[in-house]
C-alpha positions as CSV (number, residue, x, y, z in Angstrom):
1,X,-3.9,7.7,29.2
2,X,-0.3,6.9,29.9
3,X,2.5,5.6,27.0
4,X,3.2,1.9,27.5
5,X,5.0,-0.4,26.4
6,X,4.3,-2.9,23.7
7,X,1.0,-5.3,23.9
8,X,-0.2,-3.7,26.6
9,X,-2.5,-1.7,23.9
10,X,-3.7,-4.8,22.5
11,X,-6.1,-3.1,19.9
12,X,-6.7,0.6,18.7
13,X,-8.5,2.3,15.9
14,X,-7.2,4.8,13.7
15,X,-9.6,7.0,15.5
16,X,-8.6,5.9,18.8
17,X,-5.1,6.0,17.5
18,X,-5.1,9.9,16.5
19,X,-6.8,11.1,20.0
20,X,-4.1,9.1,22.0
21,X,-1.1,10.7,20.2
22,X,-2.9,14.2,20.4
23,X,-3.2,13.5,23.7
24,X,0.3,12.8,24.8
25,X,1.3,15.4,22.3
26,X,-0.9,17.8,24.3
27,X,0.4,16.8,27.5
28,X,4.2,16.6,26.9
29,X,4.0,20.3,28.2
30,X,7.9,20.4,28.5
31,X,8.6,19.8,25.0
32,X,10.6,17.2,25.6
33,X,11.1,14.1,22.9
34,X,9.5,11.1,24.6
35,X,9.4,7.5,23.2
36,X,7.1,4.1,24.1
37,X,7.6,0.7,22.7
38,X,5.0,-0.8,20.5
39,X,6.5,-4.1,20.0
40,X,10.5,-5.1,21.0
41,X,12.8,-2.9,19.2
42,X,9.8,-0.9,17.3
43,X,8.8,2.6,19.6
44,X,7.4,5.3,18.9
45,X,9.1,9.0,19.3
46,X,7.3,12.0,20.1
47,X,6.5,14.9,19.3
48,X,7.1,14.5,15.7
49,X,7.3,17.9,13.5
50,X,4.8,18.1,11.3
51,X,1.3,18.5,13.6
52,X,0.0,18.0,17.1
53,X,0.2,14.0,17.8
54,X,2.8,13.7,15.0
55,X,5.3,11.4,15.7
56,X,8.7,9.3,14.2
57,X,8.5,5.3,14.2
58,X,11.6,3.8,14.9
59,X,12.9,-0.1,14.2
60,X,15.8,-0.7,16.1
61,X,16.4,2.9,16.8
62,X,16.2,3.9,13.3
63,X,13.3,5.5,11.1
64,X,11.2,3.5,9.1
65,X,10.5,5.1,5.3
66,X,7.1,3.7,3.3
67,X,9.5,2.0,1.3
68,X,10.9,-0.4,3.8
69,X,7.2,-1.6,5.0
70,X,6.7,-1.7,1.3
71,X,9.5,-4.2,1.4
72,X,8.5,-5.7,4.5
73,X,5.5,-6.8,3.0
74,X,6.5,-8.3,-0.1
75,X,9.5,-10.3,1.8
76,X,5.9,-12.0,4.1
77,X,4.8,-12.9,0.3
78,X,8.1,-14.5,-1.0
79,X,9.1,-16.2,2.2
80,X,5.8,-17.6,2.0
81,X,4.6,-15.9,5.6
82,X,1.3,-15.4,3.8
83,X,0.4,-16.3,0.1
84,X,-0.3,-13.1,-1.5
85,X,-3.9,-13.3,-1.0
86,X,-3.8,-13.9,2.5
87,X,-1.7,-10.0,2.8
88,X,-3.8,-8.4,0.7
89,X,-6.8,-9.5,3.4
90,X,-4.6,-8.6,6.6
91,X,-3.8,-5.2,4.7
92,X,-7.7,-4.7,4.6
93,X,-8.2,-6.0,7.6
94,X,-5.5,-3.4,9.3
95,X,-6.8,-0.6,6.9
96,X,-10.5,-1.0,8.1
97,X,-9.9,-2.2,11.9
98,X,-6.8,-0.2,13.3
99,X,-4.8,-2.2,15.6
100,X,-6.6,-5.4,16.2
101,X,-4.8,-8.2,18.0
102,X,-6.1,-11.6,17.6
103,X,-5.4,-14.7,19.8
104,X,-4.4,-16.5,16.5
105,X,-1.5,-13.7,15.2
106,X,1.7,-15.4,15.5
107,X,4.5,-13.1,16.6
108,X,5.5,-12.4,13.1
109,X,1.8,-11.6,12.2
110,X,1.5,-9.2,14.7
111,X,4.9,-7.2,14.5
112,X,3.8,-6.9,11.1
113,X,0.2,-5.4,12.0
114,X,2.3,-3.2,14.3
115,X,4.1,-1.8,11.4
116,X,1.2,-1.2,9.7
117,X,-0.5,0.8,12.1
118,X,1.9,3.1,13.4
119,X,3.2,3.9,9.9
120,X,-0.1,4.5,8.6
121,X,-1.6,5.9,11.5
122,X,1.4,9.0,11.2
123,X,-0.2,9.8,7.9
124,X,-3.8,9.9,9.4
125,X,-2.6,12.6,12.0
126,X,-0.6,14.5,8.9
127,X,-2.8,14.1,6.1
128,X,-6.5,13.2,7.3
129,X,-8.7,11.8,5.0
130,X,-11.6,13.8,7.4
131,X,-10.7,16.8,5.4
132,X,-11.7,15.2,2.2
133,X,-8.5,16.8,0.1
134,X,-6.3,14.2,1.5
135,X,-5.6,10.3,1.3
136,X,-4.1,9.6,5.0
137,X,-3.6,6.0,5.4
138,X,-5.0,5.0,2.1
139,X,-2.1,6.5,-0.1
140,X,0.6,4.2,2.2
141,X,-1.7,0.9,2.0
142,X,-2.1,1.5,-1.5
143,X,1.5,1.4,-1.7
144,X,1.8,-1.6,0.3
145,X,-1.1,-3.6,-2.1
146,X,1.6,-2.6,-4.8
147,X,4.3,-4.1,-3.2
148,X,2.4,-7.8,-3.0
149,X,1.3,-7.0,-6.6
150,X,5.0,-7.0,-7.3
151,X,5.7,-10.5,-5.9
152,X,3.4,-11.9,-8.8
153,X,5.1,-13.3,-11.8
154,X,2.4,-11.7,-14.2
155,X,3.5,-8.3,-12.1
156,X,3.8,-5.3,-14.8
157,X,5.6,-3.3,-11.8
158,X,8.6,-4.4,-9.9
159,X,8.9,-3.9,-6.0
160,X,11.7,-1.0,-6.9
161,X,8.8,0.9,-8.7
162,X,6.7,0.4,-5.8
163,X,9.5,1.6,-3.3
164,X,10.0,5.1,-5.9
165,X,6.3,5.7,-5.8
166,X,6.0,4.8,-2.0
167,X,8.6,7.5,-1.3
168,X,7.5,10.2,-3.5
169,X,3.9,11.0,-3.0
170,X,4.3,13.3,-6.4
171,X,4.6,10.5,-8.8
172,X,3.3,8.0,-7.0
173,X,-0.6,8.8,-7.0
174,X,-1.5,7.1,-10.7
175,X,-2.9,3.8,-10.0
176,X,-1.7,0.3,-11.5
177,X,-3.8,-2.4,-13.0
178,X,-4.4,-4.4,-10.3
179,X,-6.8,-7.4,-10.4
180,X,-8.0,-8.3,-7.1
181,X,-7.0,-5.0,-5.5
182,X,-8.1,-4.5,-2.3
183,X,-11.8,-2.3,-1.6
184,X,-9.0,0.7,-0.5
185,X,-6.9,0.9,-3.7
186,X,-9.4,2.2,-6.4
């Protein structure tokens, strides 16, 4: 396995995803911080500092906080990228299948699956949901459900409550009234 740059990955589960960055983590015997591009101006910087295959995402050189993808996601919903439905499915989609490029992503699509991934992936290596006491990705992509449930008119939570309870795992763990959550959230 070598780092590469960008699409040449093309599609990767979140167990795939865990045993590649263990693996590079293992093997960067020097210690030395390493990076690889995911998509342009999105790479990944290792070795992170929490555990082995732990690692920082960066956009544009800088790190990317839970609350940011949470806003991310709700800007595809307003700009009307996807309808609200339609993100709620790709966030499932991501959540169940990894990394999955598809012929029919446009470029927007797809840096948005990259995002998705790589943030979520992190917690999966941190906080595995293997080891039955912890959420790993699902705690992120319930935050990110809660940032389309925002966008809705009806919404009883604004995207600034969502970005609070995306960046404090403490209080962010009671979950919302949310008809048509996705199968992850409850």
């Amino acid at each position: 396995m070598e780092a590469g740059s960008g699409n040449r990955f093309g599609s990767m589960s979140f167990d795939e995803g865990v045993t590649y960055m263990k693996y590079l983590w293992a093997n960067n015997t020097d210690g030395r911080q390493r990076r690889f591009s995911v998509f342009p101006n999105l790479e990944v910087c290792y070795p992170g500092g929490k555990n082995p295959g732990d690692y920082l995402l960066l956009v544009s050189g800088k790190a990317l906080r839970h609350s940011v993808v949470c806003v991310i996601v709700a800007s595809y919903v307003l700009n009307g990228t996807l309808d609200d439905h339609e993100m709620l499915e790709l966030l499932e989609e991501v959540y169940e299948e990894g990394w999955q490029h598809k012929a029919t992503d446009l470029p927007q699509i797809w840096f948005l699956k990259c995002i998705l991934y790589w943030t979520t992936l992190q917690e999966e290596i941190n906080y595995p949901q293997s080891r039955g006491r912890y959420e790993g990705r699902r705690m992120s992509f319930k935050r990110y459900a809660e940032a389309v449930l925002a966008t809705r008119a009806d919404s009883s939570v604004t995207l600034d409550d969502v970005m609070c309870r995306a960046d404090d795992w403490k209080k962010g763990r009671e979950l919302l009234d949310f008809p048509g959550a996705p199968s992850f959230y409850y």
